[in-house]
C-alpha positions, 0 to 999 in steps of 0.5 A: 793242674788243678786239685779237687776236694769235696767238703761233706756235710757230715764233717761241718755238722761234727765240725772237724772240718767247716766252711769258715775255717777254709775261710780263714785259711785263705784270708791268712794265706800270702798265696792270694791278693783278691777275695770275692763272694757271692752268697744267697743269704748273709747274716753278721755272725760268719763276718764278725768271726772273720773281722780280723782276717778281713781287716788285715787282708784290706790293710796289706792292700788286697781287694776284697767285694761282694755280692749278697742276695735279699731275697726273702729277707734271708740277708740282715741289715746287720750283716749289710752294714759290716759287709759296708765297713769290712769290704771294698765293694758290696752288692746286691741282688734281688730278683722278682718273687718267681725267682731267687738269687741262690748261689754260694761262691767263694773265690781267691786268686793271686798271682801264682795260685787260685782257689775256688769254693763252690757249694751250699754254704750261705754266709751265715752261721748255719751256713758255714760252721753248724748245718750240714753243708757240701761244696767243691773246693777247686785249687788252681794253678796260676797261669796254667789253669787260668783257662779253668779258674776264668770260667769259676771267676766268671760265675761271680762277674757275670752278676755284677752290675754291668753284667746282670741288670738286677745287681746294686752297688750298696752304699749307706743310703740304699741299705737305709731304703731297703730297711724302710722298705723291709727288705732286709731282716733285722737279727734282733727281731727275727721271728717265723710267722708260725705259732705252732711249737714243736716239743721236744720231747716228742721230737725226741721220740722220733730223732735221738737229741743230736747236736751239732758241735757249737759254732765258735765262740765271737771273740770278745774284742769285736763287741769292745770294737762294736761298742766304741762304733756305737759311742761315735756314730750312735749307730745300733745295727751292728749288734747281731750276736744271736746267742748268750752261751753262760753257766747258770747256778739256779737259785731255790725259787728259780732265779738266775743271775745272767750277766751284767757284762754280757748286757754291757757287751750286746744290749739290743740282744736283751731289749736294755735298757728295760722301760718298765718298773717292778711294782714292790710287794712293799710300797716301802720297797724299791722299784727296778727296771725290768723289761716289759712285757716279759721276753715269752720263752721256749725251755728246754733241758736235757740231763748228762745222758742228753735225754730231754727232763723239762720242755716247756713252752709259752714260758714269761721269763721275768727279767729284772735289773737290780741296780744296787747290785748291777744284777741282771736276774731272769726268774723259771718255773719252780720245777726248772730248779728240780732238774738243773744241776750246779754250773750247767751250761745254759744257751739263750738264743733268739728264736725263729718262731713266736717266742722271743728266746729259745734257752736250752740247758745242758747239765753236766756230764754231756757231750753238748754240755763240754762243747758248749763250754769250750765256747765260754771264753771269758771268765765272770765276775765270782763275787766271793765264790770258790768257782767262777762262772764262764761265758761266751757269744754264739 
């Protein structure tokens, strides 16, 4: 007889339980032979989490397809273009401007078992480890309750092609029309049309600094394996990652040193190479790439209590690569130096208004300062010091 769980938003958003560790469960579990999603909104982060499960179910032979909507642009190229390479059949969906695709299912079934995920949860990151979503998890038992699990299946086949006029097999050549088109969102141009900011300070005042724990960390085989498909096809859409998590040592006159590695790793996510040139104070003096304009930024720091100390907005972040060194060097307002302790843990992140990057910081002591550490997994470079720098990708 089949079993009912409810999945409550509150556990994902403290993350002690999320949609992608169902995910994973199911992708490694011998019970099931097929997989098959539909979801409104699909972005890379959830499947270069879940490339090595998808890669081995379709290796051991199982059958994996699925359907994402791009209505509103909410689904990116970038999750497309690995939806084309990870599974056997991808679709999608768009309807007319009175109506959205909305749904969020996610099914399993072999020959013995069948499992059924029905709920909020988008196929992005948000969606699946950080917002606070809710479903239904239904488990089945095969062939007693196929009666049941037909009847979840069929909300899956009833909008595929054949079945629902509005629903498109997606091959290389319609993902490029759609990108022509802009249809489809671009992860390393996101951006809301809103100028308007909100401080976050004065948020504070109304809402307590609440984090959800970190999605996890991008393991960092996957950016070697995006690296090597970039060299042979020089293809740059599948660059998505959407944030740097690093441990920042300020200098006095509010310099940082980010990471040549992390640029080597997700270069579209910095804008590098850079075009534009330093201009020397000496004309003696060399002159280095830096990116032009400077990236516009929204800072944010919080103190070992998580209480907001600076929020500044509309912020130039200089950004230079210092080649001798093979630096990359971002420059803050002298009064960031004040309030930012040793080995803090900055999060630099694409931003969803008209900055370029939101960059919060979170001095030691913190609750958010330990989990976003936890996602620093790789160890940098210490040139010499006693203690070396960690960072990761969101």
């Amino acid at each position: 007889m089949a079993s009912f769980e409810f999945l409550r938003p509150i556990d994902q958003f403290d993350g002690s339980r999320r949609l992608l560790n169902e995910l994973i469960a199911g992708l490694q579990s011998d019970k099931y032979q097929h997989f098959r999603v539909a979801t409104a909104f699909a972005k890379s982060g959830p499947l270069l989490r879940l490339s090595k499960e998808l890669k081995h179910w379709r290796t051991s032979g199982r059958t994996l397809e699925g359907i994402f909507g791009i209505d509103h642009r909410g689904t990116t190229s970038q999750a497309l273009e690995l939806a084309l390479n990870l599974f056997d059949t991808t679709y999608i969906c768009h309807t007319s401007a009175s109506s959205t695709f909305h749904p969020k299912i996610y099914l399993s079934w072999g020959d013995n078992a069948a499992l059924c995920i029905f709920g909020s949860h988008n196929l992005t990151v948000g969606g699946t480890e950080t917002n606070l979503e809710g479903a239904i998890k239904i488990e089945f038992e095969v062939p007693a309750d196929n009666a049941e699990f037909e009847a979840a299946l069929s909300c899956w086949t009833s909008l595929l092609p054949e079945n629902f006029g509005l629903t498109k097999i997606l091959t290389k050549t319609l993902l490029n029309a759609l990108q022509r088109a802009g249809l489809v969102s671009d992860e390393n141009r996101l951006r809301l049309t809103a100028t308007e900011t909100t401080s976050a300070a004065s948020e504070s005042e109304l809402f307590p600094n609440t984090h959800p724990k970190p999605p996890s960390a991008i393991p960092k085989k996957v950016f070697e394996e995006i690296t090597t498909i970039k060299e042979q096809t020089r293809d740059q859409s599948l660059a998505g990652s959407s944030a740097l998590v690093i441990q920042i040592v300020p200098h006095h006159n509010g310099e940082v040193f980010l990471s040549k590695l992390a640029v080597n790793q997700n270069p579209d996510f910095f804008g590098f190479p850079f075009t534009g040139r330093t201009v020397p104070k000496k004309a003696s003096n060399p002159s280095y790439p830096q990116r032009l304009p400077d990236p516009l930024v929204s800072v944010i720091v919080y103190d070992a209590s998580e209480v907001v100390v600076l929020d500044k907005n509309n912020f130039p972040l200089n950004t230079v690569f210092y080649e001798k060194k093979s630096e990359i060097r971002i420059t803050f307002p002298p009064d960031f130096v004040g309030v930012v302790d040793q080995f803090a843990v900055m999060v630099m992140q694409l931003a969803e208004d008209a900055h370029d990057y939101l960059i919060e910081v979170f001095n030691p002591g913190s609750q958010a300062y330990a989990d976003y550490l936890s996602v620093c997994d790789q160890s940098l470079p210490s040139g010499g010091a006693a203690r070396a720098r960690k960072m990761g990708w969101l």
